[in-house]
GUTIKE-815800 format. One record per residue: x, y, z of N, C-alpha, C in turn; residue in one letter. Coordinates in steps of 0.02 Angstrom, whole numbers, padded with zeros to 5 digits, always signed. Layout:
BEGIN
XYZXYZXYZA/...
This chain:
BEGIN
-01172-00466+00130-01204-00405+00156-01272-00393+00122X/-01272-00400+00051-01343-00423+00015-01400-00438+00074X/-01409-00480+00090-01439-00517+00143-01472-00481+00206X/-01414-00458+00225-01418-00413+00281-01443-00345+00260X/-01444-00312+00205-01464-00253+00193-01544-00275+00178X/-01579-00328+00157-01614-00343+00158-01663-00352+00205X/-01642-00377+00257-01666-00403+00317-01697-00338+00365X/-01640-00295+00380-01660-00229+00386-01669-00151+00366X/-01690-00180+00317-01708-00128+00257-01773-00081+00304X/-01797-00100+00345-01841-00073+00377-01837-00038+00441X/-01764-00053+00458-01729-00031+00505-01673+00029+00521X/-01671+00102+00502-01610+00141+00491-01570+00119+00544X/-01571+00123+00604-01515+00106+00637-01477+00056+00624X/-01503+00005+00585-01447-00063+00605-01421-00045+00501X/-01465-00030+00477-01437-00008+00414-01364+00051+00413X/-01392+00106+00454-01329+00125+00468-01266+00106+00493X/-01282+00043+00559-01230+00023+00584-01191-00031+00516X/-01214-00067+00474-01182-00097+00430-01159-00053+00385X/-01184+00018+00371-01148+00042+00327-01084+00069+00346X/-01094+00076+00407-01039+00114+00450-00965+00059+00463X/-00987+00002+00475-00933-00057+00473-00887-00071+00376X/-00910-00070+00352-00898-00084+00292-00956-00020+00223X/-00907+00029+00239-00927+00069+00173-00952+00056+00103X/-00865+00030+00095-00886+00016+00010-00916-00045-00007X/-00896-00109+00060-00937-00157+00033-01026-00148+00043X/-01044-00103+00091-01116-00062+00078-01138-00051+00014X/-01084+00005-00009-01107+00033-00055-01117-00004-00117X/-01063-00051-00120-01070-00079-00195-01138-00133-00182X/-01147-00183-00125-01204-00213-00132-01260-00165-00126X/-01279-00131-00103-01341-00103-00118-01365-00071-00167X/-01292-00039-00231-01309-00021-00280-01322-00072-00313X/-01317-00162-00285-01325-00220-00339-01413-00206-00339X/-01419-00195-00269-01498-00210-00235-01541-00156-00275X/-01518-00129-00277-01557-00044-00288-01621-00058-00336X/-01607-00094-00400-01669-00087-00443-01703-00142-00417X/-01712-00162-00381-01783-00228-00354-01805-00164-00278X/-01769-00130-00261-01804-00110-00200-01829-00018-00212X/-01831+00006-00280-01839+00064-00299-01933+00068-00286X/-01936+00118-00244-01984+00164-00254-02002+00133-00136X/-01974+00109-00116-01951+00123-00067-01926+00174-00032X/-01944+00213+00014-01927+00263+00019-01868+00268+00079X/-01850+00216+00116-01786+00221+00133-01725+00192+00090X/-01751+00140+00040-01697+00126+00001-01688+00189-00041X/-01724+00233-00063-01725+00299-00121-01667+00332-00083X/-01698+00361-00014-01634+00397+00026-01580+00378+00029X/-01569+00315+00052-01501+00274+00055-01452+00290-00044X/-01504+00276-00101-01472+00285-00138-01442+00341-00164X/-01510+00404-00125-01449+00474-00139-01395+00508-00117X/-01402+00472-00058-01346+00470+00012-01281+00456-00020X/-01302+00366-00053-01233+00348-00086-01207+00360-00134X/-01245+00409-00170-01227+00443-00226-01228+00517-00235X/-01217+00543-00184-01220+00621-00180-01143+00645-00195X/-01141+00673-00252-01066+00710-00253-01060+00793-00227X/-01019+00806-00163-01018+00891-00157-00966+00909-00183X/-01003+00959-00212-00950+00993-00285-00879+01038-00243X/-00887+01040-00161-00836+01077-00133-00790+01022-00102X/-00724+01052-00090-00696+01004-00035-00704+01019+00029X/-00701+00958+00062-00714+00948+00146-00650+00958+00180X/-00648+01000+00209-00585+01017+00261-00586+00961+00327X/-00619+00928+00344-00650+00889+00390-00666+00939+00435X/-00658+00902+00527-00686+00971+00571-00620+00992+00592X/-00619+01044+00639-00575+01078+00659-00508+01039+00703X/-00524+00983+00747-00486+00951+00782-00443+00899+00728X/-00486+00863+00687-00439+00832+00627-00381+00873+00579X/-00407+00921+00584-00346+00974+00540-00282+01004+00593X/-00315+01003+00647-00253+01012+00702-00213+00959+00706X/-00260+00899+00724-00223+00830+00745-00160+00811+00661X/-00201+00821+00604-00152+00827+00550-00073+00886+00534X/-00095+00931+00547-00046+00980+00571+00014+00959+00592X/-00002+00938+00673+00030+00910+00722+00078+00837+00697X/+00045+00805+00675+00052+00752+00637+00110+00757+00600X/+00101+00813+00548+00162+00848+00503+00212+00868+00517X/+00205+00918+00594+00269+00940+00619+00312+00875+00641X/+00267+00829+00702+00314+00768+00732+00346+00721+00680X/+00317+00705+00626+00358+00677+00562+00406+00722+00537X/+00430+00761+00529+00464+00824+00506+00524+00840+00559X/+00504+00831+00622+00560+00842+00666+00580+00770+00658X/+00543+00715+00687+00583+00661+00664+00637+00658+00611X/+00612+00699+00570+00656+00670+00500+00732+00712+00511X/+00716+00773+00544+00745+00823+00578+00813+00805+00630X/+00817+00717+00670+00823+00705+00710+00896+00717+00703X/+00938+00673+00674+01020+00683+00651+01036+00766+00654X/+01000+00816+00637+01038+00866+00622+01035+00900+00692X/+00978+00884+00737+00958+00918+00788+01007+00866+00843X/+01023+00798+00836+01065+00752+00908+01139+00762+00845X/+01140+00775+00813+01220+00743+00796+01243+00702+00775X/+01188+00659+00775+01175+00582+00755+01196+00568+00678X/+01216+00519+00657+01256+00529+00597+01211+00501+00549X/+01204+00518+00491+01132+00518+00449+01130+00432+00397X/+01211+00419+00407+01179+00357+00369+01185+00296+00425X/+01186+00311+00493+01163+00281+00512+01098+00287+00535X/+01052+00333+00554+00996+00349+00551+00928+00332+00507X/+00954+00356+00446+00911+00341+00389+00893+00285+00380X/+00933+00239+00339+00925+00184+00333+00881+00134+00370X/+00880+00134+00439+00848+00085+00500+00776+00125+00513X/+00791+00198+00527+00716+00229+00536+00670+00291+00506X/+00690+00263+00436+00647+00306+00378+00595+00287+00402X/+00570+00228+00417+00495+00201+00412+00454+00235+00480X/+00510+00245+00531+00482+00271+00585+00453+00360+00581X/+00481+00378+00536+00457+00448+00518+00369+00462+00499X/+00363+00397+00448+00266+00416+00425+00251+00371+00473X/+00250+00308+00449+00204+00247+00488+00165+00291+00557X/+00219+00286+00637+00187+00289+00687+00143+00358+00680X/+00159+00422+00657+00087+00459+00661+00059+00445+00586X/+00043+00408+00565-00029+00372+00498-00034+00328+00552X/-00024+00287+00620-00053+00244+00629-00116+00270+00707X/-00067+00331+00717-00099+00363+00755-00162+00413+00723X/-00163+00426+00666-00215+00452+00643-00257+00422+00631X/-00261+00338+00607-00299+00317+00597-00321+00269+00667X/-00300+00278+00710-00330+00250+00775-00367+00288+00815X/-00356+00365+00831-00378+00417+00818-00435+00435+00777X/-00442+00418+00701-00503+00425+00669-00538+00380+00682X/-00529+00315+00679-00594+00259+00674-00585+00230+00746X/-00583+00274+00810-00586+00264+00856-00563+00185+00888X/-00512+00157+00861-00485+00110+00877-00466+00077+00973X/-00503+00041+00967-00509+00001+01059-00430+00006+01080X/-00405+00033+01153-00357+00047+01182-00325-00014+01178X/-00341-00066+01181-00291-00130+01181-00265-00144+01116X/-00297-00126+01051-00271-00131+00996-00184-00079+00979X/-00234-00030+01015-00159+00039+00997-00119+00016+01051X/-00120-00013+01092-00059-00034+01148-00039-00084+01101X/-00085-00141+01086-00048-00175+01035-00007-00165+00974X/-00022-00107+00953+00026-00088+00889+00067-00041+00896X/+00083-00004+00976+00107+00026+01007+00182-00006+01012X/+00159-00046+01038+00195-00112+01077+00252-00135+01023X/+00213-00176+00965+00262-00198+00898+00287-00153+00873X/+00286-00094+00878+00318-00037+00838+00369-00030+00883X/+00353-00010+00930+00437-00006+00999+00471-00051+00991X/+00429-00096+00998+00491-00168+00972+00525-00176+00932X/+00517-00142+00851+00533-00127+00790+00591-00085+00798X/+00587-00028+00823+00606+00029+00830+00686+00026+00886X/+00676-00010+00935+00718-00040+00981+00763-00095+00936X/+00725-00145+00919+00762-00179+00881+00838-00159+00829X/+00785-00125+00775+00828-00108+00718+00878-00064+00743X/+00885-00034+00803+00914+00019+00809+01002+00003+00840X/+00985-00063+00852+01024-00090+00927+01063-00146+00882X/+01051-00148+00805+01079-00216+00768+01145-00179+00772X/+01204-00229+00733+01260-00197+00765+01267-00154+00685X/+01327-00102+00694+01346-00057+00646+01381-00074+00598X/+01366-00134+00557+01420-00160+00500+01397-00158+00447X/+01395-00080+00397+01374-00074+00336+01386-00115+00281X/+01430-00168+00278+01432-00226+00247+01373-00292+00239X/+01347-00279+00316+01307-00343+00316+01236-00356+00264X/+01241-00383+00247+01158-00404+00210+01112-00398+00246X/+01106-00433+00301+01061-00452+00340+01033-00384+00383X/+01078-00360+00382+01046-00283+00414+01010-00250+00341X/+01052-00238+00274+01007-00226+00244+00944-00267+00241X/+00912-00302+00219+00861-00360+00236+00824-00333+00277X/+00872-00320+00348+00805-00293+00405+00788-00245+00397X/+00820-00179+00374+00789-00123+00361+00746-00114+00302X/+00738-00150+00269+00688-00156+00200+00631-00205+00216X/+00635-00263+00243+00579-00278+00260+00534-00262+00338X/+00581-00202+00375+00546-00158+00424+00481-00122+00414X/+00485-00102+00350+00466-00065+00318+00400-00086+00307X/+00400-00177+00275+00343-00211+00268+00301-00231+00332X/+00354-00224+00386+00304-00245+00460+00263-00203+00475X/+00279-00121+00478+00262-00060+00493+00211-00033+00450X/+00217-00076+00404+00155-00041+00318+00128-00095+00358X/+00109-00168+00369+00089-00220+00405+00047-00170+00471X/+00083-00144+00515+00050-00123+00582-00002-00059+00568X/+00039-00040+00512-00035+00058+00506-00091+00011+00488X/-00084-00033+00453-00153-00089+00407-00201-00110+00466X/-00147-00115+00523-00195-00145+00586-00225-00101+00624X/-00171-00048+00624-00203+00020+00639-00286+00057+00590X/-00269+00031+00528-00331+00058+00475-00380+00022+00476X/-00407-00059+00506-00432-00120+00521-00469-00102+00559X/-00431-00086+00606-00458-00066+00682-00516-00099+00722X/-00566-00111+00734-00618-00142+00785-00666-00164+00727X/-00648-00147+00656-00730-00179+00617-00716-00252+00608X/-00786-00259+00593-00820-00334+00611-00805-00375+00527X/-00791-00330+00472-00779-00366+00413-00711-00333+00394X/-00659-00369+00428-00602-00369+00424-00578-00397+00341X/-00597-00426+00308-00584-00436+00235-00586-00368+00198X/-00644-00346+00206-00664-00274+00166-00631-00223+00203X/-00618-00235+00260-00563-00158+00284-00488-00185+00235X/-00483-00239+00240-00414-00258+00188-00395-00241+00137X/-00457-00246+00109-00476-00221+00042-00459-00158+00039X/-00476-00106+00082-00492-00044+00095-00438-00011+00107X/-00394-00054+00142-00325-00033+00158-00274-00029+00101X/-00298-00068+00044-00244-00090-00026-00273-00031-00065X/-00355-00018-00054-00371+00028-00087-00332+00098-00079X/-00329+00129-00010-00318+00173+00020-00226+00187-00007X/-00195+00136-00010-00136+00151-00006-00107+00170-00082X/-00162+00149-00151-00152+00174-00223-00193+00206-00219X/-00231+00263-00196-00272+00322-00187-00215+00369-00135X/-00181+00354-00095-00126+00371-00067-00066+00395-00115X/-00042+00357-00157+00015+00350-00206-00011+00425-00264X/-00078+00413-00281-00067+00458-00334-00099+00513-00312X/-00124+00550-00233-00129+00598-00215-00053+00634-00178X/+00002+00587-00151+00068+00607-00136+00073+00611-00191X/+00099+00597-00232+00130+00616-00307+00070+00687-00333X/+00034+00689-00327+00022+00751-00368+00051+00807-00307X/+00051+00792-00235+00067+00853-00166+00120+00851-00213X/+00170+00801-00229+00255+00809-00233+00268+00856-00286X/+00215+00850-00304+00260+00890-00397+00212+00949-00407X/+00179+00966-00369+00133+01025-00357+00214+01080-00284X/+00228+01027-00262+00288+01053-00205+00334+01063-00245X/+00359+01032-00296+00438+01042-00321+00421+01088-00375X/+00354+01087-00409+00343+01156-00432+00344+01220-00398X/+00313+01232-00334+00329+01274-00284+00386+01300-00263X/+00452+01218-00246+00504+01226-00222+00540+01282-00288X/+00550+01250-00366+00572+01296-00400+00559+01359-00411X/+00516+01360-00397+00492+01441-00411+00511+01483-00337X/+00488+01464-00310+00527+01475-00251+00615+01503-00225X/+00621+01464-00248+00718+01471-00259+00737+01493-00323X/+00714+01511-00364+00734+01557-00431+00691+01614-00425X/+00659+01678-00388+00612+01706-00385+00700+01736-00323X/+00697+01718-00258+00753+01737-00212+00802+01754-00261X/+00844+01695-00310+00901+01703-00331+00904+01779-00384X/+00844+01801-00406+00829+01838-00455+00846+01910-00401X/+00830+01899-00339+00837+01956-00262+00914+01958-00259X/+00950+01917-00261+01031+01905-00225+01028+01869-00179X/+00979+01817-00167+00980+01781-00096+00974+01686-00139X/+01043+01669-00103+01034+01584-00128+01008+01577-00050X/+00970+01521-00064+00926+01511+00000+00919+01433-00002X/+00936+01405-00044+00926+01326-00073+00971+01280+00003X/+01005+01297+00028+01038+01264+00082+00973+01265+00146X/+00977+01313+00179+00925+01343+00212+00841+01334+00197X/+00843+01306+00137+00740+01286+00124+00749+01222+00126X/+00795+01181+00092+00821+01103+00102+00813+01066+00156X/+00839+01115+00203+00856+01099+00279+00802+01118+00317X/+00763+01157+00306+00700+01179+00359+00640+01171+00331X/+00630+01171+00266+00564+01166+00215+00557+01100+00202X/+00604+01085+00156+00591+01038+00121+00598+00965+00167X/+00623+00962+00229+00625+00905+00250+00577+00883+00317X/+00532+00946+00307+00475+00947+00351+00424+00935+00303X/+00415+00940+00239+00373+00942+00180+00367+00858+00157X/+00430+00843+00140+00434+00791+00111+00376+00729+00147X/+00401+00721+00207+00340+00688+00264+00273+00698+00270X/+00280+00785+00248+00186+00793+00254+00136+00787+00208X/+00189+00752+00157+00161+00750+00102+00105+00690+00079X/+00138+00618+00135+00107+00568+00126+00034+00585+00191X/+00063+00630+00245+00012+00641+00298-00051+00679+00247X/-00040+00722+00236-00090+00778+00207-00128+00719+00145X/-00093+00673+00114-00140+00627+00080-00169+00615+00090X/-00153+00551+00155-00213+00523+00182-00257+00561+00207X/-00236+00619+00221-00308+00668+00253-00347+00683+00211X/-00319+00718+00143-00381+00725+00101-00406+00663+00082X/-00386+00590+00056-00402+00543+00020-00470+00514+00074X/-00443+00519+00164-00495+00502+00204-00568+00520+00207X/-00550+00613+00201-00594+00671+00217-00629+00678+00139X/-00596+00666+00091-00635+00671-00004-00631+00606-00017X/-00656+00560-00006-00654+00490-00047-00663+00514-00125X/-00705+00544-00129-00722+00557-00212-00654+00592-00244X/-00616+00636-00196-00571+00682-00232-00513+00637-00289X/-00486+00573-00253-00458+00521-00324-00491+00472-00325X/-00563+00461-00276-00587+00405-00277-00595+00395-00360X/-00625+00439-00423-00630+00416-00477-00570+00407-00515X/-00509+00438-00502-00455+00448-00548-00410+00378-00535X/-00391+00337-00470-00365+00277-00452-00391+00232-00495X/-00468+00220-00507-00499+00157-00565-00476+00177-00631X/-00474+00247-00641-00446+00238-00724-00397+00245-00741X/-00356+00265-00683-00258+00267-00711-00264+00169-00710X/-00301+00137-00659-00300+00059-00660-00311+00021-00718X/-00356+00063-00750-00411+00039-00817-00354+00043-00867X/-00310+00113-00875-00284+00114-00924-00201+00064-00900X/-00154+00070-00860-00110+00035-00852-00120-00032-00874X/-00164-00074-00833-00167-00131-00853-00137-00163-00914X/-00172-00146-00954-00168-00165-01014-00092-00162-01045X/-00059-00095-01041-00017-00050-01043+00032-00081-01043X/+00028-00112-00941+00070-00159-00910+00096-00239-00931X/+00026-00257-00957+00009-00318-00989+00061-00337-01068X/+00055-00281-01090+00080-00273-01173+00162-00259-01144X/+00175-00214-01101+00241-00211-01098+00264-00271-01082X/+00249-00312-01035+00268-00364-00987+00286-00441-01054X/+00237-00437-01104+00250-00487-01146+00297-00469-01193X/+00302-00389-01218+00355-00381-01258+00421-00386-01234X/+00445-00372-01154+00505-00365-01122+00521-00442-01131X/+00463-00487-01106+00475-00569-01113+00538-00590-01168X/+00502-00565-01215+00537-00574-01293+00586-00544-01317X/+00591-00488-01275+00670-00468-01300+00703-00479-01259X/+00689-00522-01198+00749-00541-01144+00779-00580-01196X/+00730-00622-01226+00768-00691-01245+00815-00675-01293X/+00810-00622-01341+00860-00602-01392+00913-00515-01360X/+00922-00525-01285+00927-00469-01267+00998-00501-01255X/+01044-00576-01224+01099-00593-01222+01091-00582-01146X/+01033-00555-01092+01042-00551-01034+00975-00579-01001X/+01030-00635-00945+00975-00678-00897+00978-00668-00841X/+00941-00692-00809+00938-00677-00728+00960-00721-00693X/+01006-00783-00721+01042-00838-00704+01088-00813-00665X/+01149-00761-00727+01217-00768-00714+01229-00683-00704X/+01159-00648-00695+01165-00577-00696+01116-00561-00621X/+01169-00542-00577+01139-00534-00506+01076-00452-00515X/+01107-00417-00556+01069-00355-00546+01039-00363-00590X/+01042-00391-00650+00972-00415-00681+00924-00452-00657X/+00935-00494-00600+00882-00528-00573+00854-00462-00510X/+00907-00434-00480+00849-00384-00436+00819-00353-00484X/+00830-00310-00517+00788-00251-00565+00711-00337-00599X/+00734-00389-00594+00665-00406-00626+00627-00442-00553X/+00646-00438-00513+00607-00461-00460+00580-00389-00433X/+00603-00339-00450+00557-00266-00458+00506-00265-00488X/+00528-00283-00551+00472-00294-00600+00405-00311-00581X/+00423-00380-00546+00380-00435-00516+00331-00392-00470X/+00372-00363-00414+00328-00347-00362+00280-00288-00397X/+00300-00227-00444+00260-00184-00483+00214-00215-00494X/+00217-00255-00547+00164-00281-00563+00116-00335-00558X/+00129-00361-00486+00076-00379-00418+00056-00323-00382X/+00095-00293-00388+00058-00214-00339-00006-00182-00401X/+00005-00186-00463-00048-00167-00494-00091-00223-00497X/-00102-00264-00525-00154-00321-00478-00187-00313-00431X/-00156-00299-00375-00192-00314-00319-00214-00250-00306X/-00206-00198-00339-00250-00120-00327-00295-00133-00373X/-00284-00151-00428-00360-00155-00491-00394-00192-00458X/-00397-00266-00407-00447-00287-00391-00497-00255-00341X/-00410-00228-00282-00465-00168-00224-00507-00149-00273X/-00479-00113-00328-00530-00051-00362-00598-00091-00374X/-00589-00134-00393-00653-00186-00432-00684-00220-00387X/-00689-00208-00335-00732-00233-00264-00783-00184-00267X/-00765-00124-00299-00832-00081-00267-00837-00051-00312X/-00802-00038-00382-00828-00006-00423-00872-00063-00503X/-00832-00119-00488-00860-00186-00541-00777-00172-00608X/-00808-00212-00640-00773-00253-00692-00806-00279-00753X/-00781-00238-00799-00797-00252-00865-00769-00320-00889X/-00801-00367-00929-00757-00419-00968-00713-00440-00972X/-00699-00387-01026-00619-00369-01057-00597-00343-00997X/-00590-00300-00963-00557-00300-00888-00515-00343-00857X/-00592-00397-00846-00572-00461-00800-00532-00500-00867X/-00535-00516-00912-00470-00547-00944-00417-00511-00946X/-00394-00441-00952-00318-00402-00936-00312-00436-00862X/-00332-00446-00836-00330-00458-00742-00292-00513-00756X/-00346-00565-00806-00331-00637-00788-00263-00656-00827X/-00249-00624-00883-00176-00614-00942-00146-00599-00898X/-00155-00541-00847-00083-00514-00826-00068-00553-00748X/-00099-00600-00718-00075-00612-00707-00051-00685-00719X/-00075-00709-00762-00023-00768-00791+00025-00755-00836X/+00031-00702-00845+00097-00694-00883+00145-00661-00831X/+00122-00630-00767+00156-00621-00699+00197-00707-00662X/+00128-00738-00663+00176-00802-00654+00209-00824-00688X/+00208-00814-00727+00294-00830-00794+00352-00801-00750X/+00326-00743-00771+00375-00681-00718+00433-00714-00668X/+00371-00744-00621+00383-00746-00564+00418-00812-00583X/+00384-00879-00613+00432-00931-00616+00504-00938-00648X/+00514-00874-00694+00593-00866-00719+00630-00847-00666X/+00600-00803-00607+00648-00749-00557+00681-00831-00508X/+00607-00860-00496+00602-00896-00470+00654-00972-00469X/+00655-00962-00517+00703-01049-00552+00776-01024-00545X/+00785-00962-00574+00855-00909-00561+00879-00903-00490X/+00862-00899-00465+00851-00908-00390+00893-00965-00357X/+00851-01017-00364+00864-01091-00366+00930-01113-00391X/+00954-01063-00453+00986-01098-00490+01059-01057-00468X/+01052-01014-00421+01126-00967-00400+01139-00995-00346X/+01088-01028-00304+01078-01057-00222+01123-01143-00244X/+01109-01183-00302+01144-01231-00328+01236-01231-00323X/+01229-01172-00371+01287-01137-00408+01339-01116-00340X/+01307-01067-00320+01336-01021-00242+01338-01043-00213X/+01277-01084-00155+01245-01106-00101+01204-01040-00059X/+01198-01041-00017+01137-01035+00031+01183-00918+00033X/+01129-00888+00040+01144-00820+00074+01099-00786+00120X/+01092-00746+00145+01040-00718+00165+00992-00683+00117X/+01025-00654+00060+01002-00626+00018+00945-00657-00023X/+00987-00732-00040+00954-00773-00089+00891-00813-00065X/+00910-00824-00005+00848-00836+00031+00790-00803+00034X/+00810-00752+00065+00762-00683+00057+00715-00698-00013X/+00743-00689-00056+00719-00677-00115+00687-00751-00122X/+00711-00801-00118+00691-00860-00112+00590-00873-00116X/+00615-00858-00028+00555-00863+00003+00498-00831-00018X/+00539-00763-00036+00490-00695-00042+00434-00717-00129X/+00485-00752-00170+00476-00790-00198+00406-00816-00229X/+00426-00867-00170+00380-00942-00156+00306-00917-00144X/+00319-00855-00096+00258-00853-00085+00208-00805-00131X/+00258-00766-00151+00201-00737-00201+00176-00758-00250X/+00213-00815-00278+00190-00876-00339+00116-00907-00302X/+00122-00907-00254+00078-00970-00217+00016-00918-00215X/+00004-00852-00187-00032-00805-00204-00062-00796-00260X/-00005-00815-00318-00034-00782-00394-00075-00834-00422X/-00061-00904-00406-00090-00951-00425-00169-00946-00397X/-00157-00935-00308-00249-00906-00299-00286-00877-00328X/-00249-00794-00351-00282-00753-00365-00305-00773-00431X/-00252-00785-00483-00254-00811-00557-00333-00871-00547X/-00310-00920-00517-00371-00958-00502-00457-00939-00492X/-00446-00883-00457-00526-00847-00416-00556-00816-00506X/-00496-00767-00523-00493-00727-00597-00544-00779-00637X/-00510-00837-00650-00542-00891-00692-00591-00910-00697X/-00615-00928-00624-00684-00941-00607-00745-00890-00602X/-00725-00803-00610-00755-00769-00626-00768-00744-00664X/-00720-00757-00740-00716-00764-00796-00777-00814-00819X/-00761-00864-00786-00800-00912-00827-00888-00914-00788X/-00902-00847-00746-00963-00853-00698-00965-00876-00667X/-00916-00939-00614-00926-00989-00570-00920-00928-00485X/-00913-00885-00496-00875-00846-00436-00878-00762-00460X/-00904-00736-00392-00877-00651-00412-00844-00644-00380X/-00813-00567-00434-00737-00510-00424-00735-00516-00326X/-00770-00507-00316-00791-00515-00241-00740-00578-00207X/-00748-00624-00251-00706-00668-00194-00631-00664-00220X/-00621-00644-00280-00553-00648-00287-00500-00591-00241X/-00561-00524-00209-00507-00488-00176-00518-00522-00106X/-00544-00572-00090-00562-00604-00031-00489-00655-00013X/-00471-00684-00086-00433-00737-00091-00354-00686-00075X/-00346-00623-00086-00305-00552-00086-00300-00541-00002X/-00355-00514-00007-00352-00523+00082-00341-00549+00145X/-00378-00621+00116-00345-00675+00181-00259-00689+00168X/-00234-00677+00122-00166-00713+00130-00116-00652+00129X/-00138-00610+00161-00081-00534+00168-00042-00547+00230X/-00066-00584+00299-00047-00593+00328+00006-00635+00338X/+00016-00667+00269+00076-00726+00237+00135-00682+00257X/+00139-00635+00197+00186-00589+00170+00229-00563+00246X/+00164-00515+00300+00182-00511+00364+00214-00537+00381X/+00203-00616+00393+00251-00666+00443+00331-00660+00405X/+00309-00654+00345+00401-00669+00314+00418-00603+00343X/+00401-00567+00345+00425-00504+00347+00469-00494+00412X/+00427-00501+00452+00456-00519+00524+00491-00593+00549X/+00490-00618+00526+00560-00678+00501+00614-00630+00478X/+00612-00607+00429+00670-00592+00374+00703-00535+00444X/+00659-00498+00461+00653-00448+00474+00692-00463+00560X/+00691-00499+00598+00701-00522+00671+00757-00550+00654X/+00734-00619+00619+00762-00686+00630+00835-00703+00572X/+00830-00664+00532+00885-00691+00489+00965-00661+00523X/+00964-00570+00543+01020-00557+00569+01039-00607+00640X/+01016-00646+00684+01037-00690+00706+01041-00760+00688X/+01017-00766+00643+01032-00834+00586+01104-00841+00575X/+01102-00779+00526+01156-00803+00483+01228-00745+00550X/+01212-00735+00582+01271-00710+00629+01276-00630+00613X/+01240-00605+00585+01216-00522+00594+01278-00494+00532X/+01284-00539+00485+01327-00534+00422+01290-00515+00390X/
């Protein structure tokens, strides 16, 4: 984009239209550009543009705060659905938790970035299919494979809002980016709604009880389960409408974890080994560390979003590059354990699952670990390593919808 900001540096319209396709990758190259093109007087503007902080918050306009609203209630009655049909809640839950946020976040964001009608038919389309699907598997709370599908549903549908958040731009890498960004700028604006709400909720219900009125049945049932949903909606609205509001606070909860993550991750190493517990012959010790695993690839791959547009210190990029080779350790113990129950046992749906799920994120870590190195050592920028992040998300997808379709008729819907 360097290049291109260059080219029509003389041009606002087509400058705008690139800033408009790709934001942050705008923003961060032109702040590279900025001191060779200073005393320019459209690059000057452009730089106060991209650096203007308003000290108020943005409500957005009037139709976005409705369309969010709205948004809130239809997630909320959804969630609502069992108590309002009769419908029995653990069969409900389980198959279409995901259907509660996903389809309106995917409608908001097709809706906001004006997404082309064949795309939203298209993600229209896979979601019904989703939705039809999971619903229609048969009723045998025993089976694996139904669990399986309802957990990696979850990943198709986080998969389809992404396509929904993508939408018609032309640098589909950096909306990727944008989307990994969005979703740990997501995480720690729901978490502050949640505990800003359960501060509310308490006070709330001890304030009545202090009256003679228990009310805790009755706010559970009408408040709190219309709340719980709007909590991730009302995120993305502010996180969309205030980029700045956690845009600074996501890089330094990143800045400081890392490390954090890094130091824990080598000390746990070492007391597995004198801990008397492996992930061989201990089934729930191997899930709780293939948790592990995915945590801390999920922090990875948000410090790099973060480091696409804000940069990377040094020492940074070596916590990056430590953690994640000591992630592939991680991953090759879960990994060999794995292998070594599938020997032992033979074949499950489960083990497979995990198998695969596996394979591929090793094969990922080795990219990313790889890109790390070469930017470490100057051969490559932070830039391509969330590039190397981006192109292979669509991996993860395909298993997803394998695991997710194809295994309950695999293995006979056991």
């Amino acid at each position: 984009m360097k290049d291109e900001i260059k080219t029509h540096l003389q041009n606002p319209q087509q400058l705008e239209k690139l800033y408009r396709s790709n934001k942050v990758a705008f923003k961060r190259d032109f702040s590279t550009l900025y001191p060779e093109l200073q005393g320019n007087s459209l690059a000057d503007f452009w730089q106060e543009r991209l650096h203007f902080e308003k000290d108020d918050l943005s409500w957005g306009s009037g139709k976005e705060l409705v369309f969010v609203l709205v948004a809130a209630v239809v997630a909320g009655l959804i969630a609502k659905f069992p108590a309002i049909t009769g419908l029995d809640p653990a069969f409900f839950y389980p198959r279409n938790i995901g259907f509660i946020i996903f389809p309106v976040l995917m409608a908001y964001f097709a809706w906001r970035y004006k997404v082309s009608r064949g795309k939203i038919l298209l993600a229209a389309i896979a979601t019904a299919v989703g939705l039809v699907y999971i619903n229609f598997l048969p009723d045998n709370q025993n089976s694996d494979t139904l669990v399986l599908a309802c957990i990696h549903l979850l990943l198709f549908l986080w998969a389809i809002l992404g396509f929904a958040y993508v939408g018609d731009s032309a640098d589909v890498t950096g909306k990727r980016l944008g989307y990994l960004k969005y979703n740990g700028d997501l995480v720690v604006m729901t978490t502050l709604i949640l505990i800003a709400g359960g501060i509310m909720t308490g006070i709330t219900i001890g304030l009545f009880q202090l009256i003679g009125f228990r009310i805790e049945e009755f706010y559970f049932n009408n408040v709190v389960v219309f709340g719980l949903p709007a909590a991730p909606i009302l995120g993305t609205y502010l996180t969309q409408t205030n980029p700045n509001l956690v845009g600074k606070v996501s890089p330094v909860i990143a800045r400081i974890f890392s490390p954090l993550v890094l130091v824990m991750l080598m000390v746990y190493l070492v007391a597995m080994v004198f801990s008397g517990k492996d992930p061989y012959n201990d089934r729930e010790f191997l899930l709780v560390f293939n948790a592990l695993l995915l945590g801390v690839l999920a922090i990875i791959f948000f410090s790099v979003a973060e480091s696409s547009s804000s940069g990377k210190s040094r020492a940074e990029l070596w916590v990056l590059f430590l953690l994640s080779a000591v992630t592939i350790l991680v991953n090759a113990i879960a990994l060999s354990a794995i292998l070594f129950r599938i020997s032992e046992w033979g074949i499950t749906p489960n083990r497979l699952a995990v198998l695969g799920g596996n394979v591929l994120i090793l094969i990922h870590l080795f990219l990313v670990t790889a890109q790390l190195f070469k930017v470490i050592s100057k051969k490559a920028e932070i830039a391509q390593v969330g590039r190397t992040i981006a192109y292979y998300l669509p991996v993860y997808v395909i298993w997803a919808i394998l695991v997710t379709f194809l295994f309950p008729v695999l293995f006979g819907f056991k």
